[in-house]
C-alpha positions, 0 to 999 in steps of 0.5 A, a space after each residue: 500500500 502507498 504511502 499518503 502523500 503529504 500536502 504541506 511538509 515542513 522541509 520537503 527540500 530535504 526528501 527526494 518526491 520521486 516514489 514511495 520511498 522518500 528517500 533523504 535527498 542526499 541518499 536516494 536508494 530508487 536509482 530516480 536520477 541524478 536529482 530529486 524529485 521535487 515536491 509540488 509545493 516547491 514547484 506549484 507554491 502554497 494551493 498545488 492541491 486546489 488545481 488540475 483534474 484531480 484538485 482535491 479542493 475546488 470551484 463549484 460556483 462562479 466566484 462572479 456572475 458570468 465567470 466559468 466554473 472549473 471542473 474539478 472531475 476528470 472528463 468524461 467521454 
């Protein structure tokens, strides 16, 4: 079973994203590359979770009249 993946680590610099293992960034055992994978909150900022097709906090009412609503789901055929 995988691990949960946390939404706001304390020091994500520190562990390398690339698999389950979370790995020190200094001693990754997964053989990922030459550089750690990095935590989505280090590329994406603070609210990473709260966008894309899979957000797991999202719009479901326009924030104006007029403005699009953002789907949340992954798209259907």
């Amino acid at each position: 079973m995988a691990k949960p993946f946390p939404l706001h680590p304390a020091r994500p610099e520190l562990i390398c994203w690339g698999c389950d293992r979370y790995c020190p960034a200094a001693d990754m055992a997964c053989g990922n590359g030459a550089d750690r994978t990095q935590h989505p909150v280090e590329l994406f900022g603070e609210e990473w979770h709260t966008f894309g097709l899979n957000a797991q906090d999202g719009l479901t009412e326009p924030a104006e009249p007029g403005a699009p609503v953002i789907a949340t789901s992954a798209l259907q055929p």
